[in-house]
C-alpha positions in Angstrom: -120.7 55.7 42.5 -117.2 54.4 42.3 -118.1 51.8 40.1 -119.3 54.4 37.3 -116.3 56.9 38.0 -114.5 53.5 36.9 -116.3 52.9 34.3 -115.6 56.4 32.9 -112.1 56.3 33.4 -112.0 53.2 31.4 -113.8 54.6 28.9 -111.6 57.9 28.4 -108.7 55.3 28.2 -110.0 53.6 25.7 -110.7 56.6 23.6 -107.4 58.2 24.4 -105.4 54.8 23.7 -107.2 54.6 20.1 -106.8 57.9 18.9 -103.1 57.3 20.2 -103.0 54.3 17.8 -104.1 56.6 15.1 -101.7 59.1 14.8 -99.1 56.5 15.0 -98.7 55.2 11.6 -95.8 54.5 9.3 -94.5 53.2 6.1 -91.7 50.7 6.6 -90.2 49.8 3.2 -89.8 45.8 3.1 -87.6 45.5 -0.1 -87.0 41.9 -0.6 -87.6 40.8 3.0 -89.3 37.6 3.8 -93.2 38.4 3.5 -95.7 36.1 4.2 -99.2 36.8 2.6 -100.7 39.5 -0.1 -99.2 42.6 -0.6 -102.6 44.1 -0.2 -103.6 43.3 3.2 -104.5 46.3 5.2 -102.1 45.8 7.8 -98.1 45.0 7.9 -96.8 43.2 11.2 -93.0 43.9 11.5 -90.7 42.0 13.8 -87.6 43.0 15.2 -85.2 41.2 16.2 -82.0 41.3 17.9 -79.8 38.1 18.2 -77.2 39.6 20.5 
């Protein structure tokens, strides 16, 4: 029994933590930043970085 209530709540996580992920989405204008790889691709990976 607690192993299924487990289960469960793993699974509602899972749901809620994707549908999280897809509300989140935004357009980050690179300009003439360093790119690596086709302008195309279906996802951009953006780093941050603070040298301080």
């Amino acid at each position: 029994m607690l192993r299924q209530l487990a289960l469960i709540l793993l699974a509602l996580l899972i749901t809620v933590a994707a549908h999280a992920a897809e509300e989140q989405r935004f357009s980050v204008p690179l300009g003439s930043s360093p790119v690596y790889g086709g302008k195309d691709a279906p996802i951009t990976i953006v780093e941050f970085i603070d040298y301080q």
